[in-house]
VOBA-1610 file (N, C-alpha, C; in pm, whole numbers, padded with zeros to 5 digits, always signed):
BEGIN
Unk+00084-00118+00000Unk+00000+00000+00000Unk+00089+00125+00000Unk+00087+00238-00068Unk+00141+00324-00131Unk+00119+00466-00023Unk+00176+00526+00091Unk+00147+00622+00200Unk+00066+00760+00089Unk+00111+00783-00051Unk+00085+00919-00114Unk-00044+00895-00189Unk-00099+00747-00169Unk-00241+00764-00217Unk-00375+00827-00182Unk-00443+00869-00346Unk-00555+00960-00231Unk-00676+00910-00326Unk-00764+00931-00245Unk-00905+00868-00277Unk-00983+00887-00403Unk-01023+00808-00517Unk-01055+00842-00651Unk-01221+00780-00669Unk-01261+00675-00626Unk-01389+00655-00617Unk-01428+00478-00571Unk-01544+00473-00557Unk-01558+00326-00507Unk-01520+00256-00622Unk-01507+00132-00574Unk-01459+00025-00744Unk-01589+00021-00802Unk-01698-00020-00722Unk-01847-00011-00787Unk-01827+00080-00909Unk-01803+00220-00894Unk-01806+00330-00999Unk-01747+00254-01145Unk-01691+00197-01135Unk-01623+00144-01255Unk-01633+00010-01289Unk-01734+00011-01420Unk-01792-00105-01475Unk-01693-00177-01605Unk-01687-00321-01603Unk-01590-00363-01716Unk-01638-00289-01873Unk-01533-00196-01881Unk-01542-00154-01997Unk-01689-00042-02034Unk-01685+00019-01883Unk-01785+00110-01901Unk-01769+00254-01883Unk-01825+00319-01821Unk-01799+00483-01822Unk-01711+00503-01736Unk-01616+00575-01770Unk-01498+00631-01697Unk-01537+00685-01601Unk-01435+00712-01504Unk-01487+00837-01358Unk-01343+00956-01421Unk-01384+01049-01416Unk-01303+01194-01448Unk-01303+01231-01330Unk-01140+01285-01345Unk-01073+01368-01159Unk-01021+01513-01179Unk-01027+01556-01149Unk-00928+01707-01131Unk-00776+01663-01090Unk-00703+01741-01159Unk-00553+01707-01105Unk-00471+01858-01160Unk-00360+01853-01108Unk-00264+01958-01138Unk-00160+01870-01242Unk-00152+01911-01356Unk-00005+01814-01459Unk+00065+01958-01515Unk+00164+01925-01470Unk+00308+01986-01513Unk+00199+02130-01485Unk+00189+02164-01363Unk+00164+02281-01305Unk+00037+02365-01349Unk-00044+02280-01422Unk-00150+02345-01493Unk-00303+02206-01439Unk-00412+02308-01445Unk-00509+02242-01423Unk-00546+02120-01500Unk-00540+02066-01529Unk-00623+01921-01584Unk-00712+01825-01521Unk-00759+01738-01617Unk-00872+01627-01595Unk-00779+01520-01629Unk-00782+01431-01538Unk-00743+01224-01573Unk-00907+01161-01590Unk-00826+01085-01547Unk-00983+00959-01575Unk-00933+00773-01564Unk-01042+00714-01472Unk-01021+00608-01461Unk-01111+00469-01541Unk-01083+00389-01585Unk-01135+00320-01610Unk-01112+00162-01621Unk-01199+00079-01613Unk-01207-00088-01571Unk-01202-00158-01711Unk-01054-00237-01765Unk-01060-00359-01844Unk-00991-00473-01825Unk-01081-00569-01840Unk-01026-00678-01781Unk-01013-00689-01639Unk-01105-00650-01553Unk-01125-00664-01431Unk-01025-00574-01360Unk-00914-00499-01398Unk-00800-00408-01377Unk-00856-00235-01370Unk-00866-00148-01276Unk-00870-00001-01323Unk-00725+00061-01353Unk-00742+00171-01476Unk-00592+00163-01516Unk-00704+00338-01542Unk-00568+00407-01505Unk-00580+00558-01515Unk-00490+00675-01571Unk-00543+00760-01655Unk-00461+00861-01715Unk-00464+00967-01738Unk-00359+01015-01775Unk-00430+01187-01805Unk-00515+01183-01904Unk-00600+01296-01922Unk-00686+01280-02051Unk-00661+01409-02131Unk-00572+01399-02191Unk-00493+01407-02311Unk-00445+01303-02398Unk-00498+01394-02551Unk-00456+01286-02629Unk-00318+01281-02667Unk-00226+01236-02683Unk-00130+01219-02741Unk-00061+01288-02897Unk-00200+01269-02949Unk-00197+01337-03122Unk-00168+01491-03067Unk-00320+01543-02982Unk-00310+01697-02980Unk-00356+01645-02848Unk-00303+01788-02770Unk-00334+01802-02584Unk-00533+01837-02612Unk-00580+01719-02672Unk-00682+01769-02623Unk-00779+01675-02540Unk-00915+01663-02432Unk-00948+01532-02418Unk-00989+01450-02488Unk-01005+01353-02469Unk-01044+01214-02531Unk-01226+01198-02488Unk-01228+01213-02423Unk-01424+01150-02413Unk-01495+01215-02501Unk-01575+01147-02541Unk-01706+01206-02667Unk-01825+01298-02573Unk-01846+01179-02478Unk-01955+01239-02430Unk-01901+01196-02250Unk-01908+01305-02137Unk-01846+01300-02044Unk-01811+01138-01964Unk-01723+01091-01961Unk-01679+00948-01900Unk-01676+00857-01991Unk-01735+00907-02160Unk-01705+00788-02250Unk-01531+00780-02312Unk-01481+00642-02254Unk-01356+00686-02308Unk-01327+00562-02433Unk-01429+00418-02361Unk-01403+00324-02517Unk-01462+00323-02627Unk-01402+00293-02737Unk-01461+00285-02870Unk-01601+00184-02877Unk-01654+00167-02943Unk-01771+00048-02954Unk-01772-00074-02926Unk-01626-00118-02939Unk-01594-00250-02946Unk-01576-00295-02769Unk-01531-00174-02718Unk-01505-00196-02620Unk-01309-00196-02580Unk-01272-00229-02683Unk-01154-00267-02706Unk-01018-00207-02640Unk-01078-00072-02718Unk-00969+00040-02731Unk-00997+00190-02647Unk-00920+00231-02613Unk-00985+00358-02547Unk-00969+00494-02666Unk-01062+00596-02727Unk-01035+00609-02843Unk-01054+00794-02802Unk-00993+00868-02904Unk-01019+01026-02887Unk-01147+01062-02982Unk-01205+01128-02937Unk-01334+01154-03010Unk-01294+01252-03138Unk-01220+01311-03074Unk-01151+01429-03208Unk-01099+01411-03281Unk-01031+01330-03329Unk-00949+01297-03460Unk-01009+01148-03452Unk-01029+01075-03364Unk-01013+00869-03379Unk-00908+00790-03348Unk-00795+00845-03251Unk-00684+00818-03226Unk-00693+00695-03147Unk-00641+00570-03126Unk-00696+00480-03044Unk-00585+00421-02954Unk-00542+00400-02800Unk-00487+00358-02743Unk-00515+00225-02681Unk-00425+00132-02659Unk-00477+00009-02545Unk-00490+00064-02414Unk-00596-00018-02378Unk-00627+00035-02217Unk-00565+00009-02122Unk-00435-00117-02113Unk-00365-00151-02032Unk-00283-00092-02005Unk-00205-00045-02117Unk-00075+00057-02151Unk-00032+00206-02160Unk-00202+00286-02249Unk-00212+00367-02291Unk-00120+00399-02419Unk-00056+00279-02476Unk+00023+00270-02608Unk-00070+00340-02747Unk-00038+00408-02834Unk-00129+00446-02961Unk-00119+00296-03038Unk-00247+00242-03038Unk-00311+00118-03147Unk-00332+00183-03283Unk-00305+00305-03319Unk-00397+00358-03466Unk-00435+00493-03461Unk-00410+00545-03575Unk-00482+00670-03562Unk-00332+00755-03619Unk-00394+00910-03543Unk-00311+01013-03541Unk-00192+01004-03430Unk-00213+00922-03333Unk-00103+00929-03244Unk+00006+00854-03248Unk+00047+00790-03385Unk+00121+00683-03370Unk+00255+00753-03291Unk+00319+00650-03233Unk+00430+00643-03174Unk+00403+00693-02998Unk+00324+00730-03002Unk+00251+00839-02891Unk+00203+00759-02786Unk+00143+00787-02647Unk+00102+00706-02570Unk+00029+00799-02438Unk-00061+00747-02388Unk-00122+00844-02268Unk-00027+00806-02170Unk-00034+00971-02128Unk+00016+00961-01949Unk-00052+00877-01875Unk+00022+00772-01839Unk-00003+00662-01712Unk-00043+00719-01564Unk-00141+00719-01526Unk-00131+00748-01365Unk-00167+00651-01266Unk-00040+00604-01171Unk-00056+00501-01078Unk-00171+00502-01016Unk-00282+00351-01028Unk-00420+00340-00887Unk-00394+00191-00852Unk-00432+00203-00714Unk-00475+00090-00612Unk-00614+00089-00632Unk-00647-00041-00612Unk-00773-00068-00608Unk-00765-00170-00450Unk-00857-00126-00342Unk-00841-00208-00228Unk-00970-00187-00136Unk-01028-00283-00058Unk-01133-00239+00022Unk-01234-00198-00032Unk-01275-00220-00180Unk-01373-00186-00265Unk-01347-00032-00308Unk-01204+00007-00295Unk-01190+00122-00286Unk-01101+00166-00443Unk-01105+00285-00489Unk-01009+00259-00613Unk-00907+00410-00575Unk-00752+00388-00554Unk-00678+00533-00530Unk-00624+00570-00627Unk-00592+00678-00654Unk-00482+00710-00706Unk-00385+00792-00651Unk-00275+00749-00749Unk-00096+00803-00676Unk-00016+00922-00743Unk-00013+01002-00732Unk+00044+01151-00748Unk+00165+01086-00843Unk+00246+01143-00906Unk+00359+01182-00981Unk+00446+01250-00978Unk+00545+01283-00994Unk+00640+01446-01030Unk+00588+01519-01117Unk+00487+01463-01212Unk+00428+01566-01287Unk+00281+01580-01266Unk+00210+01471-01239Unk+00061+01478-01228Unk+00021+01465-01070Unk+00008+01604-00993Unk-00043+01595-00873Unk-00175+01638-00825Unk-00211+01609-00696Unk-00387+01681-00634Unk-00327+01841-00706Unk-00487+01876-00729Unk-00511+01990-00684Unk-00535+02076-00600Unk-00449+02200-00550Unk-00437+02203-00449Unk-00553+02331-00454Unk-00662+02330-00325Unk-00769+02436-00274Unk-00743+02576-00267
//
């Protein structure tokens, strides 16, 4: 268990391969949104930026997979990443990849873990 974790939402919130939960965070000193989401029984979390262009990825608020379910995809261009990795599968982002952000999932609980670049926002 990780002492710099901080609270992101129940695991309930996050359905296999269903609507994301969106967070507030500070990255590289500027306001932003991450986002978590469940594949393969795993929550795996990132910034939400695309890789192609800094812009977000959801179509419609917390949608972050494509149809298939598959891929996690940018609504703005069609850029498509794996959900495990955040690696670019296709698109505009080749070579490219989402910012990774460390979560625990424990106690029905799901955390996430700060960075050197992606931290809380501070009040």
């Amino acid at each position: 268990m990780n002492d710099n974790r901080l609270p992101l939402c129940a695991s309930s919130a996050l359905a296999e391969r269903g609507k994301g939960v969106r967070f507030a965070v500070t990255a590289w000193g500027e306001e932003a949104v991450a986002f978590a989401v469940r594949h393969h029984n795993v929550v795996h979390a990132y910034l939400n930026r695309c890789a192609h262009i800094s812009l977000e990825l959801d179509w419609n608020e917390g949608e972050f997979f494509e149809s298939s379910g598959l891929y996690l995809m940018c609504a703005t261009h069609g850029a498509v990443y794996e959900p495990e990795t955040g690696h670019c599968a296709g698109g505009p982002c080749r070579g490219g990849r989402l910012h990774k952000i460390l979560v625990e999932e424990s106690n029905d609980q799901v955390f996430w873990i700060p960075d050197e670049y992606v931290r809380p926002v501070i009040a």
